[in-house]
C-alpha positions in Angstrom: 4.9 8.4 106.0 7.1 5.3 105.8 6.9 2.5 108.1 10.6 1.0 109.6 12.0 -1.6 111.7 14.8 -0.2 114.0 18.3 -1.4 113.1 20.4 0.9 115.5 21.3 4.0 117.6 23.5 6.8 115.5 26.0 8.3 117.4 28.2 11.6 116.9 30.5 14.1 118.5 29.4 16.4 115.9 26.3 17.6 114.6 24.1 20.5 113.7 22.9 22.0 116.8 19.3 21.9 115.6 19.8 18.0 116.6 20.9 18.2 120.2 18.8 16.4 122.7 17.5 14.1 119.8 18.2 10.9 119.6 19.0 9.6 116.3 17.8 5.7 115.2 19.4 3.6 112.2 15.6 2.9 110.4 15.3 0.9 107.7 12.3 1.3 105.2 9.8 -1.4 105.1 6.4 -2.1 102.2 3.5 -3.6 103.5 4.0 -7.0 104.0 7.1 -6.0 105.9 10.5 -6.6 103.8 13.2 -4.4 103.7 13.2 -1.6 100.7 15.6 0.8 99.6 18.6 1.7 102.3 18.5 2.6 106.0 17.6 6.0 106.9 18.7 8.5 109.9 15.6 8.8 112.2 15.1 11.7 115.2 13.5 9.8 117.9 12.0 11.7 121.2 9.6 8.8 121.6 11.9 6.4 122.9 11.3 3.3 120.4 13.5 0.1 120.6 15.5 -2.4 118.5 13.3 -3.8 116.3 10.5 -1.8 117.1 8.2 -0.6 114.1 7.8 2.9 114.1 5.5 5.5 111.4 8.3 8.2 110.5 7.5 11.4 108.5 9.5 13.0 106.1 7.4 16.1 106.5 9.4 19.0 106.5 7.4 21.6 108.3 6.5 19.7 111.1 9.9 18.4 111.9 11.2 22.2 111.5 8.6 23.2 114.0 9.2 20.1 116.2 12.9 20.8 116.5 12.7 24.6 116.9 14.9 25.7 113.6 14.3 26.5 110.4 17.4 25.2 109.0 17.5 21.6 110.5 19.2 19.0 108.0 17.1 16.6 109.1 15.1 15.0 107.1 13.1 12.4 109.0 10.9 11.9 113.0 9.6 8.8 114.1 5.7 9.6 115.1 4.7 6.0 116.1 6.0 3.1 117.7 2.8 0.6 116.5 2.2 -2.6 118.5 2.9 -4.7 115.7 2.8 -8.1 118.3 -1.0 -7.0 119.6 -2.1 -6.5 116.2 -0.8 -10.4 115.1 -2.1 -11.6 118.5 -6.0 -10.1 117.9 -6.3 -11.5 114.3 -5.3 -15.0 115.6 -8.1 -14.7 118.1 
């Protein structure tokens, strides 16, 4: 699992048909104490997460075959969470 911070929405007029109906995020990978690593990623999304949201994405092949219906989908990564990052901060100040 990696944890991102949403950049961005993807867009296309062409795509694998294991990918319609998904929406696809602009996701860039974050460490622990929350700074950017490596380069942005390409993120299905059916949970509806925001700009800037943090969400848990998987890179789990089987379950996003299964989750998408196809065995041959080229994608790679699914967000599975959208954490609360602002209630976390907000309970460890009280």
């Amino acid at each position: 699992m990696l944890l991102c911070r949403v950049d961005g929405n993807a867009i296309a007029t062409v795509h694998h048909p294991s990918l319609r109906g998904w929406r696809q995020l602009i996701c860039q990978p974050l460490d622990v104490e929350g700074f950017d690593i490596g380069k942005p990623i390409l993120v299905a999304d059916s949970l509806g997460a925001g700009l800037h949201d943090r969400v848990l994405v998987t890179s789990d092949g089987k379950s996003i075959r299964e989750r998408v219906g196809s065995p041959l989908t080229p994608l790679r990564y699914m967000s599975i969470a959208i954490l609360d990052i602002e209630s976390q901060e907000k309970g460890h100040a009280a």
